[in-house]
N, C-alpha and C positions, 0 to 999 in steps of 0.2 A: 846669408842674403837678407834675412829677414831682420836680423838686428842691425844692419846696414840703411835699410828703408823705418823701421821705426825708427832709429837715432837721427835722421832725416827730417821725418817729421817732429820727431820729438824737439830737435835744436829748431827748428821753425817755429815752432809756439814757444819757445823757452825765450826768443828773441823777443817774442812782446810781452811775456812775464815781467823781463828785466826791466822793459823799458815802462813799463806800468809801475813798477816799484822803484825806480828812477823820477817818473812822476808824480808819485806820492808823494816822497821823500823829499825831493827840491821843490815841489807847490809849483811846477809850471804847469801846460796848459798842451803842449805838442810837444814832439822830439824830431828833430831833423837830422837822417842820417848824414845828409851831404852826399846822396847818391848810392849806388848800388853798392861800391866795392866798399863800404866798411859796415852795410846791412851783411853781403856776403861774407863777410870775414867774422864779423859776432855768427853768425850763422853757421860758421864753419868752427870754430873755437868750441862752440854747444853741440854742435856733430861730434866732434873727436872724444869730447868727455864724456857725454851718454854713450859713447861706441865701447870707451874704452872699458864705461860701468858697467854694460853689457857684456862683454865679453867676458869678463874676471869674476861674474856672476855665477857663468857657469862652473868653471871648477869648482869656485865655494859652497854651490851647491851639492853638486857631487860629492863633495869632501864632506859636508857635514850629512846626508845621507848616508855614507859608510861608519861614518860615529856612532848613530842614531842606529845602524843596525849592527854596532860592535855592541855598544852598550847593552842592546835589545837581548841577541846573543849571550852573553855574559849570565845575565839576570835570571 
């Protein structure tokens, strides 16, 4: 649940990241989504991907924790 409402938030600010460096980059001055469903859809694109970095964090964390105390172990 909790990595479902940060990737939430998170894809909410990652929208005006983009579009700030979008800005940058092409020297305009505004960005017009052209309405809500294609802010919702970058919005939801940057959901899925912090969701899914979230989730596959966890194992890898795990996993390298059991290393870190094989190794420890060993020594």
């Amino acid at each position: 649940m909790v990595r479902m409402t940060v990737a939430g938030i998170g894809g909410f600010f990652l929208v005006f990241i983009e579009a700030y460096i979008v800005l940058m980059v092409t020297g305009y001055h505004s960005i017009d989504f052209d309405g809500i469903r294609p802010f919702v859809s970058i919005w939801s694109m940057n959901f899925f991907l912090l969701f899914s970095i979230f989730t596959s964090m966890k194992p890898w964390i795990a996993e390298r924790m059991l290393k870190n105390q094989e190794t420890s172990q060993i020594k």
